[in-house]
PDB file of N, CA, C and O in Angstrom, chain B, residues numbered from 101:
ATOM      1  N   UNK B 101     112.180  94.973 102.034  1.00  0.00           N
ATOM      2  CA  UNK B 101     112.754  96.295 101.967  1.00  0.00           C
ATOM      3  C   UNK B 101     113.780  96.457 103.071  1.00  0.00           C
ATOM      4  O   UNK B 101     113.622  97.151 104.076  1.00  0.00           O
ATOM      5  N   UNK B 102     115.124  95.552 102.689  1.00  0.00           N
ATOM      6  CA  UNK B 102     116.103  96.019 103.781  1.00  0.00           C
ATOM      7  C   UNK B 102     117.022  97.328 104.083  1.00  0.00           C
ATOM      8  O   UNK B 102     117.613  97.585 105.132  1.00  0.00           O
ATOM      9  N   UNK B 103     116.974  98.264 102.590  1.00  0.00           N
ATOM     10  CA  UNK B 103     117.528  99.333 102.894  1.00  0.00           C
ATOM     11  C   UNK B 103     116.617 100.608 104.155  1.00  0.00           C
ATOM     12  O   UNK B 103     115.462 100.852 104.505  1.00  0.00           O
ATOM     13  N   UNK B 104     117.799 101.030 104.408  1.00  0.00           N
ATOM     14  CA  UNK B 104     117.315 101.943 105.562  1.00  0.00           C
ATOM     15  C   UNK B 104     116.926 103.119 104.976  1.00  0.00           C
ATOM     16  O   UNK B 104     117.658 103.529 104.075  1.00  0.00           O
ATOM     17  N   UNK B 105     115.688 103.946 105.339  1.00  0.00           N
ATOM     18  CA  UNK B 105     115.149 105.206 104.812  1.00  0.00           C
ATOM     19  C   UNK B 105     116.229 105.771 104.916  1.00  0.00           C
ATOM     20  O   UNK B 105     117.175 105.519 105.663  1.00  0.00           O
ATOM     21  N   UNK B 106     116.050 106.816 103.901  1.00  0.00           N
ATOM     22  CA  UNK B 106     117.116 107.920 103.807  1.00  0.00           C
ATOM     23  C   UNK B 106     116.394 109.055 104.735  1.00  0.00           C
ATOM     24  O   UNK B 106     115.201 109.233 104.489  1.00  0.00           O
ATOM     25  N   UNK B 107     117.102 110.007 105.991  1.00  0.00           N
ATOM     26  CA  UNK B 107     116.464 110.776 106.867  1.00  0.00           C
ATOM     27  C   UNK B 107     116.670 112.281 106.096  1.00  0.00           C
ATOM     28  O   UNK B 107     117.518 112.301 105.204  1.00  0.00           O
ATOM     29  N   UNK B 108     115.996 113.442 106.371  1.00  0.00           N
ATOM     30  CA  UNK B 108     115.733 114.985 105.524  1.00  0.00           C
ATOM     31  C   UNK B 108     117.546 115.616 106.590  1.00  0.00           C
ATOM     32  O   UNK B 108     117.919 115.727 107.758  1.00  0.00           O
ATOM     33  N   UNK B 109     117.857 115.743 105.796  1.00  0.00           N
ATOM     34  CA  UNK B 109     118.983 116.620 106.255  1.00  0.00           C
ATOM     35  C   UNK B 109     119.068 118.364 106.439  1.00  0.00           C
ATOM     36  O   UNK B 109     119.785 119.076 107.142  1.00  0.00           O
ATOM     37  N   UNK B 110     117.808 118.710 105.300  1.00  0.00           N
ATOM     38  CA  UNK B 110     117.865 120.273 105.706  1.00  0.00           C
ATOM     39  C   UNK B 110     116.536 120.466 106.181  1.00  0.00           C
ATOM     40  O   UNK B 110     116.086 121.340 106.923  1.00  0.00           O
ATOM     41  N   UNK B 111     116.105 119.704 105.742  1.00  0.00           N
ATOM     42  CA  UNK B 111     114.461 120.414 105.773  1.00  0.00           C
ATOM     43  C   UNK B 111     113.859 119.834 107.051  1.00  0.00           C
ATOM     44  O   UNK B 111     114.114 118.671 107.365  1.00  0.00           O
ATOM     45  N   UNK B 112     113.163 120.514 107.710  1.00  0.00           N
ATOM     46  CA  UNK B 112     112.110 120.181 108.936  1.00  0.00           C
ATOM     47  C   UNK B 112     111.221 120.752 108.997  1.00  0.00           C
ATOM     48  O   UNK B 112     111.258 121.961 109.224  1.00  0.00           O
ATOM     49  N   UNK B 113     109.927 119.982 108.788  1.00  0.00           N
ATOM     50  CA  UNK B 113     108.528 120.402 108.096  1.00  0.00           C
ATOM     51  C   UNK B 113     108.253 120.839 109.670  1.00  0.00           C
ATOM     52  O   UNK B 113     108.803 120.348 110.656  1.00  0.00           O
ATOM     53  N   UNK B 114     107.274 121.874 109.648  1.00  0.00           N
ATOM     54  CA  UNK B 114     106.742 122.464 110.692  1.00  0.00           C
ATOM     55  C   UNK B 114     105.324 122.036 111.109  1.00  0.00           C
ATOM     56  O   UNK B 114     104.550 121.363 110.428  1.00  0.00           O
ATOM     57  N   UNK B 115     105.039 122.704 112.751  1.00  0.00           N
ATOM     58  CA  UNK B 115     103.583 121.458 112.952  1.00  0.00           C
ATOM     59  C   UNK B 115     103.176 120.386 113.192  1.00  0.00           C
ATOM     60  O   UNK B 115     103.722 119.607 113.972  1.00  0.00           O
ATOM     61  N   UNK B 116     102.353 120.210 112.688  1.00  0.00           N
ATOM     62  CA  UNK B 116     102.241 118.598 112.196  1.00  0.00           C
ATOM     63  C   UNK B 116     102.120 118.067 111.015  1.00  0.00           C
ATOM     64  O   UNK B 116     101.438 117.096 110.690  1.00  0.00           O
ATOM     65  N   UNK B 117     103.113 119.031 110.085  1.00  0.00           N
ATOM     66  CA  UNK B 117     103.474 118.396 108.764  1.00  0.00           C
ATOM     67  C   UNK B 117     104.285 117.541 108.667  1.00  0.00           C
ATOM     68  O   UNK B 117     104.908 117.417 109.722  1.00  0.00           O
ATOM     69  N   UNK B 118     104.754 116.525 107.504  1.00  0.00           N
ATOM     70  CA  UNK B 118     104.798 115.059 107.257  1.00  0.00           C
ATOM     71  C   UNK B 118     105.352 115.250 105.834  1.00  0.00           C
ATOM     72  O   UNK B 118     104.597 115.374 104.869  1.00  0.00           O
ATOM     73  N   UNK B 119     106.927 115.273 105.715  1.00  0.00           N
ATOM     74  CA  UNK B 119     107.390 114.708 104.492  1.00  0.00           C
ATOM     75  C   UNK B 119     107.541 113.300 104.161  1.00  0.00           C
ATOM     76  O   UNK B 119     107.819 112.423 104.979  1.00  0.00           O
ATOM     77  N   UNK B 120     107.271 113.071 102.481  1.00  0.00           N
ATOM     78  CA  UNK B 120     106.698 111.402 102.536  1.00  0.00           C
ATOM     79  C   UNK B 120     107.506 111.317 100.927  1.00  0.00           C
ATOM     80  O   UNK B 120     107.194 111.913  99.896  1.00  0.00           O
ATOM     81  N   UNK B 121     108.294 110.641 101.095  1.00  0.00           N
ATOM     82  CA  UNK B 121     108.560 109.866  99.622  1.00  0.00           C
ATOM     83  C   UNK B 121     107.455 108.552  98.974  1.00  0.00           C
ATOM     84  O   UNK B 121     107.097 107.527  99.553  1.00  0.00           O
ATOM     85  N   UNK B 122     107.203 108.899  97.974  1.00  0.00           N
ATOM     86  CA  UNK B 122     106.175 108.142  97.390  1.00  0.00           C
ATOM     87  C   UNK B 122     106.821 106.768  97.096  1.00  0.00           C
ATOM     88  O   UNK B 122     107.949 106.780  96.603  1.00  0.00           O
ATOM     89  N   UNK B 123     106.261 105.668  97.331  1.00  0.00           N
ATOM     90  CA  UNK B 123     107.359 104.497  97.127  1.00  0.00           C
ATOM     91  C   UNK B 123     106.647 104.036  95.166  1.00  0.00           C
ATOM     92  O   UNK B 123     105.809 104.840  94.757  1.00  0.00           O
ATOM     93  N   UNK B 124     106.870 103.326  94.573  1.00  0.00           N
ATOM     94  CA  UNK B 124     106.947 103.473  93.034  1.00  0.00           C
ATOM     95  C   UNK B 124     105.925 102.594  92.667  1.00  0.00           C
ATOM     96  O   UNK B 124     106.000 101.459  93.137  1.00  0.00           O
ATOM     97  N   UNK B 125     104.933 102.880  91.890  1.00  0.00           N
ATOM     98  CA  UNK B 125     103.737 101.974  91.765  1.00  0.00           C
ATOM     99  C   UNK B 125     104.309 100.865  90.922  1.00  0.00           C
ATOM    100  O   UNK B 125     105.160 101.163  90.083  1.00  0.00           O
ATOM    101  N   UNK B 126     103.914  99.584  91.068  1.00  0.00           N
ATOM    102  CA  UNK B 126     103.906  98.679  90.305  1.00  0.00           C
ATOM    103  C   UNK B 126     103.806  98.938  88.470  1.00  0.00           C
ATOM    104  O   UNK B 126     103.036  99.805  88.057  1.00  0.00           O
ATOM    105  N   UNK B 127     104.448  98.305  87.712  1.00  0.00           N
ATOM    106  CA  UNK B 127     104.915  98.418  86.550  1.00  0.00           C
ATOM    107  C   UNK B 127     104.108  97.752  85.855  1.00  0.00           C
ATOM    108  O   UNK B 127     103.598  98.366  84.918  1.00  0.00           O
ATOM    109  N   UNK B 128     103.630  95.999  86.096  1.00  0.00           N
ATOM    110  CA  UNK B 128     103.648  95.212  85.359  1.00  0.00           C
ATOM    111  C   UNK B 128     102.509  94.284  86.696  1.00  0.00           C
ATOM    112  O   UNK B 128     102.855  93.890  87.810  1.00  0.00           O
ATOM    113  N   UNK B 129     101.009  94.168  85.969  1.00  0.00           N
ATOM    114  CA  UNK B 129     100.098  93.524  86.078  1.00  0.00           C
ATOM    115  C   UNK B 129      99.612  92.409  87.199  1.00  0.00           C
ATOM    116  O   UNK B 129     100.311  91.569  86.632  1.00  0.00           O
ATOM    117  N   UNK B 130      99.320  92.031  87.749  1.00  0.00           N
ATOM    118  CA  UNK B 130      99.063  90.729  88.654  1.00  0.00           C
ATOM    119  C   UNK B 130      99.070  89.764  87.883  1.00  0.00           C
ATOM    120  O   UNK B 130      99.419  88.618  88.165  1.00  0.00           O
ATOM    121  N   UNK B 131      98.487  90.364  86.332  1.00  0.00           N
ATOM    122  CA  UNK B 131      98.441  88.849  85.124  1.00  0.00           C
ATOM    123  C   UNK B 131     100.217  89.145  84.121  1.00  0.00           C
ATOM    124  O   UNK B 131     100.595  88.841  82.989  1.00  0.00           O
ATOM    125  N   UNK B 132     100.669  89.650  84.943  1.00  0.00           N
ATOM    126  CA  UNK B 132     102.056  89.572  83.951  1.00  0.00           C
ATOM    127  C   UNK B 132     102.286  90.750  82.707  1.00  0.00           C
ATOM    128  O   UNK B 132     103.345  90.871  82.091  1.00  0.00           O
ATOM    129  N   UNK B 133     100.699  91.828  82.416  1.00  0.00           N
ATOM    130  CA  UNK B 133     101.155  92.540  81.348  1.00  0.00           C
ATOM    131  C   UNK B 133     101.345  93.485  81.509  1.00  0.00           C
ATOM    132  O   UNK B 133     100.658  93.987  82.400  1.00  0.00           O
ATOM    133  N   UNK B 134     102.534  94.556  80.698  1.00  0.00           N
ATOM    134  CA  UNK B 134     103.066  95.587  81.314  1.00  0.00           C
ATOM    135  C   UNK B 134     102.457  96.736  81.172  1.00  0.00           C
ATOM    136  O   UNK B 134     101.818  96.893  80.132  1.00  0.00           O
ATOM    137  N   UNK B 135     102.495  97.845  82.184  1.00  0.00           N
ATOM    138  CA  UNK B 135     101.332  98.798  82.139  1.00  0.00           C
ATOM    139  C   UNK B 135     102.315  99.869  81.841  1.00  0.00           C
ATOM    140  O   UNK B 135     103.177 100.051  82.701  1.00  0.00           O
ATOM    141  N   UNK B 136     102.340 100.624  80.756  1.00  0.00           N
ATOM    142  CA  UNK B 136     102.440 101.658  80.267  1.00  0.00           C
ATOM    143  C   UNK B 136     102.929 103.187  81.678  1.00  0.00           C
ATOM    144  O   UNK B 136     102.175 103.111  82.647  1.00  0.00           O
ATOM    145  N   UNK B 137     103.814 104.174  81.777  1.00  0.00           N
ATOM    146  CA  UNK B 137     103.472 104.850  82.331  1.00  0.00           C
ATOM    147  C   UNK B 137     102.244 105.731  82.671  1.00  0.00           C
ATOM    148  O   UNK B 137     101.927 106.279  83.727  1.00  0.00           O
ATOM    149  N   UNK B 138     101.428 105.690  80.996  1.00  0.00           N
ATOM    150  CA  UNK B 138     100.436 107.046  81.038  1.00  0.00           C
ATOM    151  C   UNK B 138      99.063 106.717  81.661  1.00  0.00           C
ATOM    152  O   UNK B 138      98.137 107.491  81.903  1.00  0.00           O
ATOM    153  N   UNK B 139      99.181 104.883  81.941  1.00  0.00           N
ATOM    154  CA  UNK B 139      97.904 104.235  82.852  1.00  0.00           C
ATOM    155  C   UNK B 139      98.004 104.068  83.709  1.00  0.00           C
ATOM    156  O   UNK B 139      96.981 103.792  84.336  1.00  0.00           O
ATOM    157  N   UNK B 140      99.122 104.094  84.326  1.00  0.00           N
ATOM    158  CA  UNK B 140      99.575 103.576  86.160  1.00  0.00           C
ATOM    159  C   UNK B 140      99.159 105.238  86.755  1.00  0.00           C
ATOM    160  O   UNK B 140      99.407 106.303  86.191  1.00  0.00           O
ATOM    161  N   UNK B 141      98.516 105.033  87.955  1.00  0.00           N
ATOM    162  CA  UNK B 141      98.256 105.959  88.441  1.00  0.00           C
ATOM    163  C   UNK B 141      99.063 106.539  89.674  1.00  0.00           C
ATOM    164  O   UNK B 141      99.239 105.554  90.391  1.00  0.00           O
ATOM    165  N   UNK B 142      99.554 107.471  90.193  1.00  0.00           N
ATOM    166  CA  UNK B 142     100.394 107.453  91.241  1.00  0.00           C
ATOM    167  C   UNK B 142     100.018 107.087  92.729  1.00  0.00           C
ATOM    168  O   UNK B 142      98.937 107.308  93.275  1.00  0.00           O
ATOM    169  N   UNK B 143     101.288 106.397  93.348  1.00  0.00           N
ATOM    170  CA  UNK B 143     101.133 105.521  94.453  1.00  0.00           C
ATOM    171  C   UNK B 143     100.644 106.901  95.869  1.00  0.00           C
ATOM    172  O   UNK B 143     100.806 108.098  96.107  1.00  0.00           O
ATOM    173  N   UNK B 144      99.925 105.549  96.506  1.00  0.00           N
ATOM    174  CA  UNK B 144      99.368 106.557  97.650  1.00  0.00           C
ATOM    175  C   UNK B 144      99.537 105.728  99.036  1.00  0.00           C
ATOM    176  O   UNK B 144      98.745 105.472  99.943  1.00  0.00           O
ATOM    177  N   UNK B 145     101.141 105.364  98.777  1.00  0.00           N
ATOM    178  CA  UNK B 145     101.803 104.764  99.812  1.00  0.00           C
ATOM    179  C   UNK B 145     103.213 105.067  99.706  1.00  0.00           C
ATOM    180  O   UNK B 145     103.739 105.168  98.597  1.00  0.00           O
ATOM    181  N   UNK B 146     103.930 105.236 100.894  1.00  0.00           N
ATOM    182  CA  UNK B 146     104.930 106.019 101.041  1.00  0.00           C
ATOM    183  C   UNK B 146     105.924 105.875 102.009  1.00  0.00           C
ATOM    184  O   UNK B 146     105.517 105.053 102.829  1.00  0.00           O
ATOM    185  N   UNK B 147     106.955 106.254 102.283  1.00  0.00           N
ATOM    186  CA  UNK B 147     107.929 106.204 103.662  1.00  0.00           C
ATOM    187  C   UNK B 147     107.593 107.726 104.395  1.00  0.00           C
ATOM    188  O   UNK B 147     106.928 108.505 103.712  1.00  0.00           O
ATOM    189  N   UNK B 148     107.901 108.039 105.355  1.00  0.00           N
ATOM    190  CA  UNK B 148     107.591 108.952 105.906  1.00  0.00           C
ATOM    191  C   UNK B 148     109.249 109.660 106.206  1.00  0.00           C
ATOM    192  O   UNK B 148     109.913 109.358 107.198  1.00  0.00           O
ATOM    193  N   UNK B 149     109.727 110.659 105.108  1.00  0.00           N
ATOM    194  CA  UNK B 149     110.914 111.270 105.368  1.00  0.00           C
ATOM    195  C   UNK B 149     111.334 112.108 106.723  1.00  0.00           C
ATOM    196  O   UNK B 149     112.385 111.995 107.354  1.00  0.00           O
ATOM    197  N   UNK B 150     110.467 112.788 106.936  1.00  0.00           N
ATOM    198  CA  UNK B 150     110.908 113.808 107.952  1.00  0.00           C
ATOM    199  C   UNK B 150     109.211 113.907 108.630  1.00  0.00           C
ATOM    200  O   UNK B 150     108.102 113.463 108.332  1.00  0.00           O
ATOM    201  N   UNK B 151     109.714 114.627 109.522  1.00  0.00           N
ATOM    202  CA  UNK B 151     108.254 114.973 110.615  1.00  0.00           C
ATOM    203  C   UNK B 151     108.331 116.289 111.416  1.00  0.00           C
ATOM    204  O   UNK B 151     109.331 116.795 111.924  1.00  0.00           O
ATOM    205  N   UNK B 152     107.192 116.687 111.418  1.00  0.00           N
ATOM    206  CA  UNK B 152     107.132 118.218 112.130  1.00  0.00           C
ATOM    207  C   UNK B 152     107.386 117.865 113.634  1.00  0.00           C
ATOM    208  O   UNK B 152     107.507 116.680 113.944  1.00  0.00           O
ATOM    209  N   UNK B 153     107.462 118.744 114.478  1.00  0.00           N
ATOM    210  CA  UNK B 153     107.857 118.665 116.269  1.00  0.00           C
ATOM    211  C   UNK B 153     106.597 118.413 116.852  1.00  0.00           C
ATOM    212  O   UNK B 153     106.746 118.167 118.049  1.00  0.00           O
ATOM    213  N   UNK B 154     105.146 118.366 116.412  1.00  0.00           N
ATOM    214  CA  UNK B 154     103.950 118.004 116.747  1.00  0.00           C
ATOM    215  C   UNK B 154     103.114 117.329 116.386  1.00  0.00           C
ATOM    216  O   UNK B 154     101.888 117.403 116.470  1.00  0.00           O
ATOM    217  N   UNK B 155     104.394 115.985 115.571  1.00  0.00           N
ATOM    218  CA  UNK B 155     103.620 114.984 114.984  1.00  0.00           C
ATOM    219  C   UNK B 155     103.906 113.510 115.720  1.00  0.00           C
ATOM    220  O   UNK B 155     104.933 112.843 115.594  1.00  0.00           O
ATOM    221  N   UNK B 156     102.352 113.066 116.781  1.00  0.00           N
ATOM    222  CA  UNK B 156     102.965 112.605 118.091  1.00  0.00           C
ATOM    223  C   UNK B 156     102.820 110.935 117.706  1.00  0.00           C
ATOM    224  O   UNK B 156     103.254 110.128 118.528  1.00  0.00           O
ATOM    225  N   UNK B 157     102.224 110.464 116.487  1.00  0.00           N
ATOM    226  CA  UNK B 157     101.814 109.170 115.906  1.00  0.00           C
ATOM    227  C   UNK B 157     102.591 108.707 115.163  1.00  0.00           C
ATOM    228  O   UNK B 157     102.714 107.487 115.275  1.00  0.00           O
ATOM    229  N   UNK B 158     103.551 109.465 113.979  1.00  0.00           N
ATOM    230  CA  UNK B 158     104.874 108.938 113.220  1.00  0.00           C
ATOM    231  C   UNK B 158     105.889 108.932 113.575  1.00  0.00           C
ATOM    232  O   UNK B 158     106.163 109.794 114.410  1.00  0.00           O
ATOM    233  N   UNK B 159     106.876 108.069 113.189  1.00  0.00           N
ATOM    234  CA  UNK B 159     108.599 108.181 113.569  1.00  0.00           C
ATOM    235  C   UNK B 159     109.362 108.178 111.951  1.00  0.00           C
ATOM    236  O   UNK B 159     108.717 107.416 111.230  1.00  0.00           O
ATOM    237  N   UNK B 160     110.206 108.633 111.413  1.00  0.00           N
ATOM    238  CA  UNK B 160     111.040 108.740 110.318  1.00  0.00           C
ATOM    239  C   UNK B 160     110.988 107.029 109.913  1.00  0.00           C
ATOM    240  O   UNK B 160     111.227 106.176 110.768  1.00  0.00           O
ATOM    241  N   UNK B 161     110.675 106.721 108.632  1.00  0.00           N
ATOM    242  CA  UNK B 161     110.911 105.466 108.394  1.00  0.00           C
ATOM    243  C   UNK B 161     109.725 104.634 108.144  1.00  0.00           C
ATOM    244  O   UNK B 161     109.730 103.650 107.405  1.00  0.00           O
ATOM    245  N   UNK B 162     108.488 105.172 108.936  1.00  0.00           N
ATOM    246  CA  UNK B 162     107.164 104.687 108.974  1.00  0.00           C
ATOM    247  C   UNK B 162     106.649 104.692 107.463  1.00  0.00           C
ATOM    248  O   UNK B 162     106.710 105.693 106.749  1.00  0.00           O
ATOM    249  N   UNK B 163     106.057 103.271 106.993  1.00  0.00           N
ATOM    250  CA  UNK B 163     105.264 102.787 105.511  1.00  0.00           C
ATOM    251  C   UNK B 163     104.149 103.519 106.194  1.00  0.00           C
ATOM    252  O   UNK B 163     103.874 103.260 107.366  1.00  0.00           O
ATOM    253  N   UNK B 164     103.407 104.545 105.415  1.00  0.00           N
ATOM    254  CA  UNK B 164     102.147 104.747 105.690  1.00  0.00           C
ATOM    255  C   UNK B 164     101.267 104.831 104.260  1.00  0.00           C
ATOM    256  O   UNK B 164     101.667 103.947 103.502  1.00  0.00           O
ATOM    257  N   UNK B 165     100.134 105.671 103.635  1.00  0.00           N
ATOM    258  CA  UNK B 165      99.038 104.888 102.794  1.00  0.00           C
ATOM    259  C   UNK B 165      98.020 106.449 103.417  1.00  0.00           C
ATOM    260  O   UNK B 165      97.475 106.636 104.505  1.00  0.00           O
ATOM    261  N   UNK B 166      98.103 107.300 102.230  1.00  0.00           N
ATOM    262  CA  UNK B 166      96.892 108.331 102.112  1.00  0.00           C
ATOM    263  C   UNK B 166      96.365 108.728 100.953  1.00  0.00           C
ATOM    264  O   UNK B 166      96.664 107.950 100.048  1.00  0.00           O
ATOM    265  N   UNK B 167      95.584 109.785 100.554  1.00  0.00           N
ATOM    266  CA  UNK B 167      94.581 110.343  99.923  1.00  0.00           C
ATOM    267  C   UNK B 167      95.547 110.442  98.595  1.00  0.00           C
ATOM    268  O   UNK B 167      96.658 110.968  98.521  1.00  0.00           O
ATOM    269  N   UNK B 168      94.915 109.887  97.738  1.00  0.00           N
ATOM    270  CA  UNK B 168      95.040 110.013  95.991  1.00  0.00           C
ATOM    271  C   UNK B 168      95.624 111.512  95.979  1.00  0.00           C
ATOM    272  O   UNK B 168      96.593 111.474  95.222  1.00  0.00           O
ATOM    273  N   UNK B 169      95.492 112.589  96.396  1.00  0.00           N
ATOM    274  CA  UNK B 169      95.074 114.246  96.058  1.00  0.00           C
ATOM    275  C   UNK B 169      95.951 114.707  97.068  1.00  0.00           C
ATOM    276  O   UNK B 169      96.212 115.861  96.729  1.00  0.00           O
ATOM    277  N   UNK B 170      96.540 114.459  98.095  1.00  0.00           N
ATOM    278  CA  UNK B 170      96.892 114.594  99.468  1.00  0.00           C
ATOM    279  C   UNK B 170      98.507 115.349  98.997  1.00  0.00           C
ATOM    280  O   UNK B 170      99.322 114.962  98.159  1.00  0.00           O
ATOM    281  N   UNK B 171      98.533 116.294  99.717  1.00  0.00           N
ATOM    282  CA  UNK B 171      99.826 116.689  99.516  1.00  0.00           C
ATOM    283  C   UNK B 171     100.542 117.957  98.749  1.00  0.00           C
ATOM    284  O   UNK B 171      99.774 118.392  97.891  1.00  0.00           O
ATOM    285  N   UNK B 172     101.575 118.556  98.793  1.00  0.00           N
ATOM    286  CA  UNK B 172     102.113 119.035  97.600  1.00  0.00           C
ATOM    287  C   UNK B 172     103.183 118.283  97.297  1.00  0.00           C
ATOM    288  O   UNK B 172     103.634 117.520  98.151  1.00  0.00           O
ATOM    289  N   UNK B 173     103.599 118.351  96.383  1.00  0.00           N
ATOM    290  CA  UNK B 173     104.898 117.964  95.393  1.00  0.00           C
ATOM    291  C   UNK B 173     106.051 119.342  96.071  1.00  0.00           C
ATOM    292  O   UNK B 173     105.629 120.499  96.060  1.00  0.00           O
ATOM    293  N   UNK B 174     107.371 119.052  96.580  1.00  0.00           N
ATOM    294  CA  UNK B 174     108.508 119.305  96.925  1.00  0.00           C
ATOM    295  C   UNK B 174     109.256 118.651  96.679  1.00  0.00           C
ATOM    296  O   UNK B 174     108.957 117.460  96.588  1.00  0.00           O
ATOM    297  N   UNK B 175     111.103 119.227  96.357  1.00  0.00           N
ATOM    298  CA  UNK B 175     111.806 118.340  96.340  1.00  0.00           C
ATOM    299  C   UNK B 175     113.179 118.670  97.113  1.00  0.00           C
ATOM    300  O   UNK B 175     113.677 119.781  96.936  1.00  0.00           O
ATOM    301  N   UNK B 176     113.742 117.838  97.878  1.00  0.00           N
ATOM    302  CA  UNK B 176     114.196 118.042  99.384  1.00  0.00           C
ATOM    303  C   UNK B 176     115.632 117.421  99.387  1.00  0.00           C
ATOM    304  O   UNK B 176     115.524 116.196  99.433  1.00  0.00           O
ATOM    305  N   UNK B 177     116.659 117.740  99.362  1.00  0.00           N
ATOM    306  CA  UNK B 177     117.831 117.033  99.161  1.00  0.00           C
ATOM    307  C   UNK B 177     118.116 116.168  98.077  1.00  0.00           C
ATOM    308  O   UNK B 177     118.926 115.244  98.022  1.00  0.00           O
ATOM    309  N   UNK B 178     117.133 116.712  97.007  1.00  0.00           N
ATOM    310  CA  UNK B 178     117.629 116.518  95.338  1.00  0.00           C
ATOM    311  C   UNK B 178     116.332 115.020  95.355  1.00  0.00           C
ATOM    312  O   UNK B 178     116.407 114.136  94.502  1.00  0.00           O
ATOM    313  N   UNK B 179     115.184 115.010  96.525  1.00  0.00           N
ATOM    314  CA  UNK B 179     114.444 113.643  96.359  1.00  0.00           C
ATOM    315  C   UNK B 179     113.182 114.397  96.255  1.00  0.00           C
ATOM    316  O   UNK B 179     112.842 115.244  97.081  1.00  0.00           O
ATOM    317  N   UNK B 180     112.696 114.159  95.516  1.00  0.00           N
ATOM    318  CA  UNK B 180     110.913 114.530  95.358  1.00  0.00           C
ATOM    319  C   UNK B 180     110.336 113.974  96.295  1.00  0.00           C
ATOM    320  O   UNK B 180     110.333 112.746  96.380  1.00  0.00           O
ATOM    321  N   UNK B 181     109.687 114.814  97.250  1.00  0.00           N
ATOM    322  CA  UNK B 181     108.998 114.684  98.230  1.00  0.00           C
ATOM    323  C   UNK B 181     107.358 115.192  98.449  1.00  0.00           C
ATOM    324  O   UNK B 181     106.888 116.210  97.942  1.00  0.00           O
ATOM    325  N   UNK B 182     106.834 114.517  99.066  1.00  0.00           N
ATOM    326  CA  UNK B 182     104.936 114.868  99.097  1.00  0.00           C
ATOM    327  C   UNK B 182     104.833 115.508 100.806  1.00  0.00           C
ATOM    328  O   UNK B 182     104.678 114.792 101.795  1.00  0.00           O
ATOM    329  N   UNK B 183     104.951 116.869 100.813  1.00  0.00           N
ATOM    330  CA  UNK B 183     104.688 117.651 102.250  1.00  0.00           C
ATOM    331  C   UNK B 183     103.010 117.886 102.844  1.00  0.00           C
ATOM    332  O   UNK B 183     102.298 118.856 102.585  1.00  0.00           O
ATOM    333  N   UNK B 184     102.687 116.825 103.609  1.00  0.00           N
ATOM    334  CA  UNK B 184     101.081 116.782 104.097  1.00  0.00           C
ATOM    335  C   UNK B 184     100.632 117.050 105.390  1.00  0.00           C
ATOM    336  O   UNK B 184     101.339 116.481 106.222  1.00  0.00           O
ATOM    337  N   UNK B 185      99.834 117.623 105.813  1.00  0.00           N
ATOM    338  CA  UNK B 185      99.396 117.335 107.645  1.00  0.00           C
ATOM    339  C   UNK B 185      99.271 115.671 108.154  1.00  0.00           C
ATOM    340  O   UNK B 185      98.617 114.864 107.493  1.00  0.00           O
ATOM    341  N   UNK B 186      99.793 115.397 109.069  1.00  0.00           N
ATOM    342  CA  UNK B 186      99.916 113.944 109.707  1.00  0.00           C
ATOM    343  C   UNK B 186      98.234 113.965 109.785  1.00  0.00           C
ATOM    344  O   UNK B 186      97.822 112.863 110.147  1.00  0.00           O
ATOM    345  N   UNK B 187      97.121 114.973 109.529  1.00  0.00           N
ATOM    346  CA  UNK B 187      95.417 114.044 109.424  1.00  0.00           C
ATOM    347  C   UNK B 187      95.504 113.526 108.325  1.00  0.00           C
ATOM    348  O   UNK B 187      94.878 112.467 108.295  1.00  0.00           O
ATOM    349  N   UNK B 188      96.202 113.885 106.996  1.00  0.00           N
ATOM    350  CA  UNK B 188      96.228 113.521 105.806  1.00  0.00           C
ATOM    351  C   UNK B 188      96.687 112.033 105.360  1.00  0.00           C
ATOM    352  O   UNK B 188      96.636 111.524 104.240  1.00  0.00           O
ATOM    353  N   UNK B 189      97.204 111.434 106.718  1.00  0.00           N
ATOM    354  CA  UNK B 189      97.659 109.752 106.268  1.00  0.00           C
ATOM    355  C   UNK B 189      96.470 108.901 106.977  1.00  0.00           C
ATOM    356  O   UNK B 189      96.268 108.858 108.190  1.00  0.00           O
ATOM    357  N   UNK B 190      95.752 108.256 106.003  1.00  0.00           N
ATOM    358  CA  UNK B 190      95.551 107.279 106.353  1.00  0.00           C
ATOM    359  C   UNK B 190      95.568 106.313 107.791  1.00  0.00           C
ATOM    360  O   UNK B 190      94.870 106.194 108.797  1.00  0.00           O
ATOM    361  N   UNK B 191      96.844 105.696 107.211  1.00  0.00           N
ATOM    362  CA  UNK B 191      97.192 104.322 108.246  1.00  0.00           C
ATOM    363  C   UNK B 191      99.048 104.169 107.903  1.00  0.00           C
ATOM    364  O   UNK B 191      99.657 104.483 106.880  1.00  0.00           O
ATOM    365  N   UNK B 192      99.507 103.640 109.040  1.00  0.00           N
ATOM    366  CA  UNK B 192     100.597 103.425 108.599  1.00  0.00           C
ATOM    367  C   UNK B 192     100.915 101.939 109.117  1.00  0.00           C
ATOM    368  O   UNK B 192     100.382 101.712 110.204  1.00  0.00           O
ATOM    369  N   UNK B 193     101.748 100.750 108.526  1.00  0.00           N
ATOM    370  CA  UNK B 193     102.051  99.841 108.556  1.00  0.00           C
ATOM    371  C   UNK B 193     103.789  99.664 108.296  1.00  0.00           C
ATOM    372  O   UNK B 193     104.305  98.547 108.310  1.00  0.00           O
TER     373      UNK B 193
END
């Protein structure tokens, strides 16, 4: 993944909220067969778009990995975005 995150230009989540672009679940099988949209379930791994002023563990750009349920649905400079509290991630890598 050599492209560079795209950073929130208007929006700045407050707190220690955590805008997160969902990165795109896999399409097509470990055995090669292709999975339908209406069976793939949505990914619960992500880039981390923007960050509140009291979020002291993420930096813009960070792969992180949370809760199936986690989040609302926003959409932020025309990109669908998932707005969560930084307890709401997981782990980030």
């Amino acid at each position: 993944m050599s492209k560079k995150p795209a950073v929130a230009k208007t929006a700045q989540p407050l707190n220690d909220r955590v805008l997160i672009t969902q990165t795109k679940p896999e399409s097509i099988s470990a055995g090669g067969i292709f999975l339908p949209e209406t069976t793939i379930k949505s990914s619960t791994q992500g880039i981390v778009y923007a960050i509140g002023p009291k979020c002291d563990e993420l930096a813009v750009g960070d792969y992180v990995t949370f809760g199936e349920y986690a989040g609302i649905k926003v959409v932020v400079d025309g990109i669908e975005c998932l707005i969560m509290r930084q307890s709401d991630i997981l782990m980030k890598f």
